[in-house]
C-alpha positions in Angstrom: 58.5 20.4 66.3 57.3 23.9 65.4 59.4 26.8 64.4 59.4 30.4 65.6 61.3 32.7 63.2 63.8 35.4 65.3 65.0 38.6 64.2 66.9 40.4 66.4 67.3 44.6 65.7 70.8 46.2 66.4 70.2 49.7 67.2 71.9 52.3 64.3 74.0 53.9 67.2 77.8 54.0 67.0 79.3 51.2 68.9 75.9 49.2 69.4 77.1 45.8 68.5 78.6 43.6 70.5 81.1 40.9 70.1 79.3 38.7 72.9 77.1 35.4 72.6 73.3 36.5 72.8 70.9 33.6 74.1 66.9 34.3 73.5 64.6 32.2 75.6 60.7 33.2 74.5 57.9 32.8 77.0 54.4 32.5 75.8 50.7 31.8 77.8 51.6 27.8 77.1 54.7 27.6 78.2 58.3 28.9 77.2 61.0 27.8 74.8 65.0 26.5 75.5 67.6 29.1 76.0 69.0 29.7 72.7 72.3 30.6 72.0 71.3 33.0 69.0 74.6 33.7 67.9 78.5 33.9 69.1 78.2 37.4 68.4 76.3 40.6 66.8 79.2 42.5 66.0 78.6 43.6 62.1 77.1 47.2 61.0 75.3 49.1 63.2 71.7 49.3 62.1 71.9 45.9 61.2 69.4 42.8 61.6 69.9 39.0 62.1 67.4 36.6 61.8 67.3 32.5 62.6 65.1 30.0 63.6 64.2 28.8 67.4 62.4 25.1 67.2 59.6 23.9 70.4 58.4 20.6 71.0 54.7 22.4 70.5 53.9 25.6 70.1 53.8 27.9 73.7 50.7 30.2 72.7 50.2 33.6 72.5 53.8 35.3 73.3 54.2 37.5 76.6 57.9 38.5 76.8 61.7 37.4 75.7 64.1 36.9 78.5 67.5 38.0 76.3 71.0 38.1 77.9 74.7 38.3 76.5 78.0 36.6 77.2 81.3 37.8 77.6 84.3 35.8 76.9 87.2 37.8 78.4 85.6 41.4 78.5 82.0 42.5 78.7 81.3 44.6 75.4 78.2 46.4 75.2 74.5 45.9 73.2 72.4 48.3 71.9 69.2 45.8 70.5 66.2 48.0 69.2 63.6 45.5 68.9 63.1 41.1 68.1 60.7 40.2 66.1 58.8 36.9 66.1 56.5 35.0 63.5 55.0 32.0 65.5 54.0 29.4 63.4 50.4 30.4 63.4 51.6 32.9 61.6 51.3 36.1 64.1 54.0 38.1 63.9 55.0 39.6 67.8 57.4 43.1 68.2 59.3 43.3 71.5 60.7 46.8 71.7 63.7 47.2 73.5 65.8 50.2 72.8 68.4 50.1 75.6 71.8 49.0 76.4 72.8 45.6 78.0 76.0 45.9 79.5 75.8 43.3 81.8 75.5 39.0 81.3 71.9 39.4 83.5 69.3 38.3 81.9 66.8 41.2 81.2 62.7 40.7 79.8 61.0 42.6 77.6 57.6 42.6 77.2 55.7 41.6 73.7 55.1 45.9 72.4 50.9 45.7 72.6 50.2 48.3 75.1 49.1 46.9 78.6 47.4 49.2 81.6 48.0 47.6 84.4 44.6 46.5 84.9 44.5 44.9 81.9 47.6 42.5 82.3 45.9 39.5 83.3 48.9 37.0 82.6 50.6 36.0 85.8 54.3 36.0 83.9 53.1 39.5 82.3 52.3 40.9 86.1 55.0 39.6 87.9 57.7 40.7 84.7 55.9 44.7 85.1 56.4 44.2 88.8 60.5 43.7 89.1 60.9 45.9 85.8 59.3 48.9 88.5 60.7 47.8 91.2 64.2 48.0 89.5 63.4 51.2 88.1 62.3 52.5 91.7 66.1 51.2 92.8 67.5 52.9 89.5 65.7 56.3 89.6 65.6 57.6 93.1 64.4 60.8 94.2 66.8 63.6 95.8 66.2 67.3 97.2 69.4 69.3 95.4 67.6 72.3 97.6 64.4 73.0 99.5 61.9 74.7 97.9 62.7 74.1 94.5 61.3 70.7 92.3 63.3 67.5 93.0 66.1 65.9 91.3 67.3 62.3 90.3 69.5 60.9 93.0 73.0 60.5 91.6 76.6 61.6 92.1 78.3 60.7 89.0 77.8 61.1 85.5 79.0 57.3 85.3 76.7 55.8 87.3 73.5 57.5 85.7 71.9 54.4 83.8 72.9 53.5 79.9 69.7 54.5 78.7 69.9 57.5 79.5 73.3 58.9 78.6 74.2 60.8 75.5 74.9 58.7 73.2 79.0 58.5 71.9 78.0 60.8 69.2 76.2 63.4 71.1 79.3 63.1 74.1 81.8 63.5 71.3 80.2 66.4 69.6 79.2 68.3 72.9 82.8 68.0 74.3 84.6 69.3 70.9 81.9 72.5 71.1 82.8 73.6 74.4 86.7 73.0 73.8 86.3 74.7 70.4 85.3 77.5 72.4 87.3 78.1 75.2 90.0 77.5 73.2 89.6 80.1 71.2 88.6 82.6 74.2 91.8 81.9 75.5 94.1 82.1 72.1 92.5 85.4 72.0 93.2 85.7 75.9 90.1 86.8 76.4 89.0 83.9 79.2 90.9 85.0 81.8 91.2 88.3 81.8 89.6 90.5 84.6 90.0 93.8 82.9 87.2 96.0 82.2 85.9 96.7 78.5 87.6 99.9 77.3 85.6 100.6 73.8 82.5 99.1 72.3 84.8 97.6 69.3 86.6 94.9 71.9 83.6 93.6 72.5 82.4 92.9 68.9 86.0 90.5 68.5 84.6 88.2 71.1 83.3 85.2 69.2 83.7 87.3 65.3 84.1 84.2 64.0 80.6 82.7 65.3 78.3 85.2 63.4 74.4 84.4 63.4 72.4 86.8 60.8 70.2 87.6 64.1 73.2 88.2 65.9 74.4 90.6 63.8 71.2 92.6 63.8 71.0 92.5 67.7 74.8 94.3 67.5 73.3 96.8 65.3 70.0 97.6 66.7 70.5 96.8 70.7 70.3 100.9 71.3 67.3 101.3 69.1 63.3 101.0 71.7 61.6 99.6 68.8 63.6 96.5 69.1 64.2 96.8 73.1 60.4 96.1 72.9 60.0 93.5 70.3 62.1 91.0 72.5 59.7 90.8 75.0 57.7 88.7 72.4 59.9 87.5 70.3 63.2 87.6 71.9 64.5 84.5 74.4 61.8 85.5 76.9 58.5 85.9 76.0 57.2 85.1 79.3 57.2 88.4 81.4 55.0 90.9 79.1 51.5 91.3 80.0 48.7 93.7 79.5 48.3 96.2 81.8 44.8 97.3 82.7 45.8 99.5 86.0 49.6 100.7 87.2 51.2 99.0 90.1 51.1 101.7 93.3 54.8 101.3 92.9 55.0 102.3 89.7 54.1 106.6 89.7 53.8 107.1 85.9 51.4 109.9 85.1 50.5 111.2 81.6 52.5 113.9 82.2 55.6 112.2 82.2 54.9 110.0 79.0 54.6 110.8 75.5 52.0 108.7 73.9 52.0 108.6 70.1 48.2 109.5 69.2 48.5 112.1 72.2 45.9 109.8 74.3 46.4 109.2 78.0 47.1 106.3 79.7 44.0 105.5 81.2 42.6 106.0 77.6 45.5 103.7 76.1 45.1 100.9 79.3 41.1 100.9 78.5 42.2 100.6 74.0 44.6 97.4 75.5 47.9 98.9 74.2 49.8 99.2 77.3 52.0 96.6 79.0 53.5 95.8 81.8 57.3 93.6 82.7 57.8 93.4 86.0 61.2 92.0 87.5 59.7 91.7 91.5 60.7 88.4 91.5 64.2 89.5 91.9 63.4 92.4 94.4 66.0 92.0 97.2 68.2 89.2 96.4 71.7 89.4 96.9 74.1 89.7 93.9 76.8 87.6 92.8 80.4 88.6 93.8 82.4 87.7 90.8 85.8 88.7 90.1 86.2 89.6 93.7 83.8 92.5 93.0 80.2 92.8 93.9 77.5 92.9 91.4 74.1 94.7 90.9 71.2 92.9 90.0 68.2 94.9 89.8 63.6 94.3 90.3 62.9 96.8 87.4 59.4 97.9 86.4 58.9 98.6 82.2 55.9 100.4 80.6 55.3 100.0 77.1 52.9 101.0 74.4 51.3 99.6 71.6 52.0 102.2 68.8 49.4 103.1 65.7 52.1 101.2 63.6 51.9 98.5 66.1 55.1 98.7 67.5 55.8 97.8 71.0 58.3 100.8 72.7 59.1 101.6 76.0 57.9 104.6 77.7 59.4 104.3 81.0 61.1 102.5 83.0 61.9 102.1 87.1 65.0 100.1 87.7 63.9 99.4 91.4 60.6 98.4 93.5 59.8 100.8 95.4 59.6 104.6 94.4 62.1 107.0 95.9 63.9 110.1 95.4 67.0 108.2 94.5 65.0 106.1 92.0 64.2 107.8 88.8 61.6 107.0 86.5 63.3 107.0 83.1 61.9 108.0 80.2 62.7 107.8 76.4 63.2 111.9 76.6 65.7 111.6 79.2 69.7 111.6 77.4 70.6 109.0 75.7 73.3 107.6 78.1 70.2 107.7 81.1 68.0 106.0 78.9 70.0 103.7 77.8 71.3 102.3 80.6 68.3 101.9 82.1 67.5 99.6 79.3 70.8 97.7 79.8 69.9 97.3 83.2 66.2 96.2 82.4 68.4 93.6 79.4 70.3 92.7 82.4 67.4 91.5 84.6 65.4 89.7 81.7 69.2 87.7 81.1 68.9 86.7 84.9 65.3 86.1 84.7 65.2 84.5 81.7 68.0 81.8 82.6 66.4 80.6 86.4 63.0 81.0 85.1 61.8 80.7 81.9 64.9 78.4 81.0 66.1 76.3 84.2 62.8 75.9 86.3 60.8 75.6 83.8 62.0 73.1 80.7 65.3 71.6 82.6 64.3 71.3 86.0 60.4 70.2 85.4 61.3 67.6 82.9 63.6 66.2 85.1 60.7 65.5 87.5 58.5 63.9 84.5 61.2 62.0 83.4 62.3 60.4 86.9 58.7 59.9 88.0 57.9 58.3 84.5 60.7 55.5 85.1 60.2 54.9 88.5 56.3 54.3 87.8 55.2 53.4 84.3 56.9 49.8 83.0 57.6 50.1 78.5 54.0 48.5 78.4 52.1 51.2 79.7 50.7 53.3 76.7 51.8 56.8 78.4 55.5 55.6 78.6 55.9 54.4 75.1 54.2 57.9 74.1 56.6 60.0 76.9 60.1 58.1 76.7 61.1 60.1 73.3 60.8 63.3 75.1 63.0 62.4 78.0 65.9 61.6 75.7 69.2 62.8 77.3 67.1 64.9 79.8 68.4 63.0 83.1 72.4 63.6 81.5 72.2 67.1 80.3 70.4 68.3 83.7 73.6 66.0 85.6 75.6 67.7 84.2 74.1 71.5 84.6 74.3 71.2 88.0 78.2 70.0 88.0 79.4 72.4 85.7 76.6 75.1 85.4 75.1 76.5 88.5 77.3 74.5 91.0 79.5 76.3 93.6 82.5 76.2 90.9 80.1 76.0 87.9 80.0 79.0 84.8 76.8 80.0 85.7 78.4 81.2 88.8 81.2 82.8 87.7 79.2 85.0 85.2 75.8 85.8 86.6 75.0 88.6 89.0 71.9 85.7 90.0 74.2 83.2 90.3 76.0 82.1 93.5 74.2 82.7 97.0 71.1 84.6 95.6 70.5 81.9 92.6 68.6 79.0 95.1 66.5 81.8 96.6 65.6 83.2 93.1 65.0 79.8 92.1 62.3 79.2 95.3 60.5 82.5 94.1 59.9 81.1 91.1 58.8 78.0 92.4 56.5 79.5 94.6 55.1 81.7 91.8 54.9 78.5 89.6 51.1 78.0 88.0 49.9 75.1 85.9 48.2 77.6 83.6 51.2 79.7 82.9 52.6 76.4 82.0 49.8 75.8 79.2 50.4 78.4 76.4 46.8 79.1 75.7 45.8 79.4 79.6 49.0 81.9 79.8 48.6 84.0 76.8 44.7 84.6 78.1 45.7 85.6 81.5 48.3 87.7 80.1 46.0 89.4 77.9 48.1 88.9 74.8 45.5 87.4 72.3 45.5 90.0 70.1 48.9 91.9 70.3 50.1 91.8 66.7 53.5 90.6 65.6 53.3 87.7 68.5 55.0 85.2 66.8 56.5 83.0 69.8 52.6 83.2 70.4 51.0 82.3 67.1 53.6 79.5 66.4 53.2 78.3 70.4 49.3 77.8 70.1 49.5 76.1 66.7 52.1 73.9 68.0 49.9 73.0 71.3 46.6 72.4 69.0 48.9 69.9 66.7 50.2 68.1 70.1 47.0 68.3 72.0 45.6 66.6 68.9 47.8 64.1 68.7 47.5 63.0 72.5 43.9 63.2 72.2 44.2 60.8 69.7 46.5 58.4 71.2 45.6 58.2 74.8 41.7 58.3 73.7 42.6 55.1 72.0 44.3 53.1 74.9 41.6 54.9 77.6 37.8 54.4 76.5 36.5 56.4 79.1 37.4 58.8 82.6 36.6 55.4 84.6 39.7 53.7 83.2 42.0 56.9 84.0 40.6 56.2 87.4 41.2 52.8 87.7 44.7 53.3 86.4 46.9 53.1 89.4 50.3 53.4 87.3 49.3 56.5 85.8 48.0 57.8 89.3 50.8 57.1 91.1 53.1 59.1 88.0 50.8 62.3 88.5 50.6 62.3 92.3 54.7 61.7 92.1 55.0 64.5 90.0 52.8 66.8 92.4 54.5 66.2 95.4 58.4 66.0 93.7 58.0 68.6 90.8 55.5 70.9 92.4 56.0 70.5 96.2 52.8 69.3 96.9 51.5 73.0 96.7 47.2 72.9 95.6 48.0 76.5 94.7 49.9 75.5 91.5 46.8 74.2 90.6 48.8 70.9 89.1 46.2 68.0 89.2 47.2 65.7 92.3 45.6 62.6 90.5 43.6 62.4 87.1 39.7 61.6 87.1 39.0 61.8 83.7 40.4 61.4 80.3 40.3 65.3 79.0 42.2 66.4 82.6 44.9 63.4 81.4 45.3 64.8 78.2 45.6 68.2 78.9 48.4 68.0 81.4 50.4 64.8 78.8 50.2 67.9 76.1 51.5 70.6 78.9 54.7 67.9 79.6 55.4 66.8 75.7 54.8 71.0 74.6 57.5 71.6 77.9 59.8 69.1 76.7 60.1 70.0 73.3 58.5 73.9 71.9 58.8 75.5 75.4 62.4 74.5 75.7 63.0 75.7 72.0 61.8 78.8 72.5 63.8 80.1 75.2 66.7 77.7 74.7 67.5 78.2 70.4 68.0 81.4 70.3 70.6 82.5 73.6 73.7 83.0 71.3 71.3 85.2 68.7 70.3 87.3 71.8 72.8 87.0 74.3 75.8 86.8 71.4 76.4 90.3 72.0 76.7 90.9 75.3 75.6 94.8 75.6 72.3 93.2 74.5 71.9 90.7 77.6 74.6 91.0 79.7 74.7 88.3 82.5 75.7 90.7 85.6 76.6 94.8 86.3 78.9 95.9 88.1 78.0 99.3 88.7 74.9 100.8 90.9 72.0 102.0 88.6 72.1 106.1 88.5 70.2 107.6 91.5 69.7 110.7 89.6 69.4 111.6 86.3 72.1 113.1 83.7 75.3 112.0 85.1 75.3 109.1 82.9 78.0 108.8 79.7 79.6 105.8 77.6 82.6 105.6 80.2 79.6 104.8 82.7 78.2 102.0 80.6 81.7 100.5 79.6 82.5 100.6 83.6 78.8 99.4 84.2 79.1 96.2 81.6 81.0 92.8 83.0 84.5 92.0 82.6 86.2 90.6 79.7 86.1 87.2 81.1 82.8 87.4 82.3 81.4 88.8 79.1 83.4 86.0 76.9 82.3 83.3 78.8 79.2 84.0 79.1 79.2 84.1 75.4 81.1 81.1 75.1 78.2 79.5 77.0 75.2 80.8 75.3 77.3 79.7 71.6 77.6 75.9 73.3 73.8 75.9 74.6 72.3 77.0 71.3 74.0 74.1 68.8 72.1 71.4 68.3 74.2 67.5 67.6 74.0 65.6 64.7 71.6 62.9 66.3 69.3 65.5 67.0 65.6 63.7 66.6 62.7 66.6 65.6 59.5 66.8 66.9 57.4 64.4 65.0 59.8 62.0 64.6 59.8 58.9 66.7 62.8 56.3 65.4 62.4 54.2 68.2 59.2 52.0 67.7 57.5 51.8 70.8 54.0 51.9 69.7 53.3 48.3 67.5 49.5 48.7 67.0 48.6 50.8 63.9 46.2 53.2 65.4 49.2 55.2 67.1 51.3 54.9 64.1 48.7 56.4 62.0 48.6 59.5 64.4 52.2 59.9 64.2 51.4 60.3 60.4 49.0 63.1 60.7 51.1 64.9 63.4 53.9 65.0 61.2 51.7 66.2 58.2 50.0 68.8 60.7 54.0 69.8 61.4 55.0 69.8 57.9 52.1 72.3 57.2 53.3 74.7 60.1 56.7 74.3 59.1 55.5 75.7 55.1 53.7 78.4 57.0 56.4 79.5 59.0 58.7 79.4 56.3 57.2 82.1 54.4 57.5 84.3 57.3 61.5 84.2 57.1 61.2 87.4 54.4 61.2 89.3 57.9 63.9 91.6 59.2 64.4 89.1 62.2 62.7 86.3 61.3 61.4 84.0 64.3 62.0 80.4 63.6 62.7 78.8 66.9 59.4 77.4 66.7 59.4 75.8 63.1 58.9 72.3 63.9 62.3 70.7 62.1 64.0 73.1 64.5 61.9 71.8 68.0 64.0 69.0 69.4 62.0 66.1 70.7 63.4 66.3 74.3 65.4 68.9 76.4 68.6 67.4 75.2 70.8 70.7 75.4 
């Protein structure tokens, strides 16, 4: 007889354990052992390990996969196992990383954790175990079109029957839930939730939310009127994806030096040729109809902004065109104007960015696109294939969190809806535009700041923070998938890892060449490239314009989700009755702010970028790179530290405060 020593790894989340009889049964290249009862049950502390012994006749060689199952006696109680761990007695020592629930009595496999391409599992029992694990997934993680034109979704109705591993866990759920009650109820203690009336004085709207005070939040409420910071958002604000440098003015744009002042007294051609004038332009919204909320119609407008790079390199607006195409009716605004014109031009202008910001730059981009990776990484890569156990921490709670955005967010009945002038029958055209404007370069920060021409603009932080970030992640991959791929012949060869790219083409990107997206990989740099463009999505992009909604969008003059007033068609008939008439409802306005508050708290089982708990990778090359990312982070976190001195510091991009996954 020979001996195998077992371990078996409960997971450290709440209710992991399970009061059900666990059998083993261990399958090597020489054969396979008895189904072992392991023990009557693994119900003790979470986080906990139990180890015996499991005797052979002879030894069964090199180790391929477990088969583990569990049984109930009168109810099925769930299992969380992280990993077992064998020493044969050669003395090897084999990790089969698991990390799921079991919910059921099947019996489930897991393969040993050595990385496999599929061209490299020779074992018969290691091919046909890859095989039904994809072809479950494929049952699992169907594909569905929630609208044409815009990326695919994964195909289910309820939040139930979305798969164990993927769900928040009981901690997350429990937490998320309290938030959003916490809020509403105190919305509607203040009566504030349902209340259609419009805002009567400036001072209402600061007792929305007075207890849920950010130190940003309170400087946004103070300087919201003030250009200086109207143009530092548009780098360092929620949405730092709109500003670029302007080297000629649109034809629908009429701006002459005459009607600009220019600090330095140079003209614009002068200033465009120096690189300190930029352009945000809202086209993209140019026509759609607005929301009707309230029983009112709402005003959503395509404006055009100019802005100038000051001698004290400040960014400020010098004028402004709150729709497309010039007109007698449409006034160019200008700081000179009064201050009610101006200003409400910029609240319209905050207005469109709010819209913009949540289809585009939030939505499409880090909910909606991870979703796509995610589904197309399940349905196509089994847990041995190196690019799942480097991808599967950043799709943690992705498939749940996006489930439930389009119940309760931007559904027929959802919030989103009921607050936003985008929302409701304009929202699925928006969201096609943005589709169809969609680039693979604008997706990889140092591709987009180029063709923005925002290298040098000074005070970039979202940019200098962004590219450092990229470098540390791009390193990282380079590291890890140069280790598992020797050269562009085995990214060819790979049919797993063609078949996730070409899935992700055709279901996140519609199959469009123009995106530029990569339809299949031919060499190792391309691979690399677009894995860094999915785990920087999935974790900085989605901190950037995510973090910071309640700092920005707390106070609604600063953001507000919809208007409900035309823009002025001439100038000087403006006043703060206009703008208090002009903003949303009370209920509109709390609610929104209720929802930016919820979107912006991270859970208590929030997992950093860096870290990686769940211990997919067993050989030590990838475990060493881990290391030196986290030590490249650590240094980026120090640097960005000493930046907090600033009046509004930006830290949504200091790397303890990047989630892993898009998990809110």
């Amino acid at each position: 007889m020979v001996d195998y020593k077992v371990t078996i790894f409960t997971g450290d989340h709440l209710y992991a354990t399970t009061s059900d009889s666990v059998y083993i049964k261990l399958v090597g290249t020489d054969g396979e052992s008895d189904h072992t009862w392991a023990k009557a049950s693994l119900s003790s502390l979470t986080g906990t390990e139990y180890g015996f012994t499991l005797s052979c006749p002879e030894s069964i060689g090199k180790l391929v996969l477990i088969k583990l199952n569990k049984q109930s006696y009168l109810f099925e109680d769930d299992w969380f196992p992280a990993k077992v761990e064998v020493k044969s007695p050669e003395g090897d020592i084999y990790t089969f990383p698991i990390y799921r629930w079991i919910t059921d009595s099947e019996v489930h496999h897991f393969r040993e954790g050595t990385a496999l391409k599929v061209f490299e599992d020779k074992n018969p029992l290691g091919r046909d175990s890859r095989e039904k694990e994809l072809k479950q997934r494929a049952e699992d993680y169907c594909w569905k079109v929630y609208a044409e034109g815009i990326p695919h979704c994964m195909d289910v109705e309820e939040e139930s029957s979305l798969p164990p591993e993927v769900l928040f866990s009981y901690t997350k759920s429990t937490e998320f839930k309290f938030t959003a009650a916490a809020g509403l109820a105190e919305l509607k203690l203040k009566r504030l939730a349902d209340c259609k009336k419009k805002w009567t004085d400036i001072e209402g709207i600061k007792r929305v939310f007075c207890c849920k005070e950010t130190a940003i939040k309170e400087y946004v409420q103070e300087h919201w009127k003030e250009d200086a910071f109207f143009g530092y958002q548009f780098l360092n604000g929620i949405n730092p994806m709109l500003i670029r440098r302007c080297t000629t003015l649109p034809n629908n744009f009429p701006v002459t030096d005459g009607m600009v002042f220019l600090r330095g007294q140079s003209s614009l051609k002068e200033e465009m040729k120096k690189g300190n004038i930029f352009l945000v332009d809202y086209k993209l919204l140019d026509g759609v109809k607005a929301n009707i909320i309230n029983g009112k119609k709402q005003y959503l407008m395509a404006p055009l902004v100019l802005l100038h790079k000051t001698p004290e390199d400040e960014l400020m607006p010098v004028a402004i065109q709150l729709k497309q195409t010039p007109a007698d009716d449409n006034p160019i605004f200008f700081p000179t104007d009064s201050e009610y014109d101006w200003l409400m031009a910029k609240i319209f202008v905050r207005s469109a960015d709010f819209n913009m910001h949540q289809l585009n730059a939030h939505l499409l981009r880090t909910h909606l696109l991870p979703e796509v990776f995610t589904v197309s990484l399940l349905r196509n890569l089994p847990m041995v294939h190196p690019l799942y156990k480097l991808l599967i921490p950043h799709t943690r709670y992705t498939l749940h969190i996006n489930h439930m955005a389009r119940n309760r967010l931007i559904s027929e009945s959802g919030v989103f809806t009921q607050i936003a002038a985008s929302g409701g029958e304009g929202m699925i055209e928006i969201l096609r535009r943005f589709t169809s404007s969609m680039t693979y370069s604008s997706l990889c920060i140092p591709d987009d700041i180029e063709e923005r021409g925002l290298k040098s603009v000074p005070n970039f932080y979202y940019r200098d923070d962004g590219l450092r970030l990229w470098k540390s992640i791009h390193r990282f991959v380079q590291g890890v998938l140069g280790y598992y791929y020797q050269n562009d012949a085995e990214v060819k060869q790979d049919s797993e890892l063609q078949k996730w790219i070409s899935d992700i083409f055709v279901h996140g990107f519609l199959s469009k060449e123009s995106t530029g997206i990569p339809q299949s990989f031919t060499s190792v740099a391309e691979m690399v490239k677009f894995v860094t463009m999915v785990i920087f999505t999935c974790s900085a992009q989605h901190a950037a314009v995510n973090s910071g909604q309640y700092d920005y969008a707390g106070w609604m003059p600063n953001a507000p989700s919809s208007l409900q007033l035309p823009p002025p068609t001439k100038k000087g008939t403006t006043s703060e009755a206009t703008m208090l008439e002009t903003f949303p409802d009370v209920n509109t306005t709390a609610n929104g702010m209720a929802t930016t508050w919820l979107l912006s708290q991270q859970s208590s089982d929030f997992v950093r970028l860096g870290d990686y708990p769940e211990e997919h990778f067993t050989e030590e090359t990838p475990r060493k790179l881990i290391n030196k990312l986290n030590g490249r982070l650590k240094v980026l976190k120090t640097r960005i530290k000493v930046r907090e001195i600033l009046k509004v510091p930006y830290t949504y991009l200091k790397p303890d405060m990047v989630e892993n996954s898009v998990a809110i």
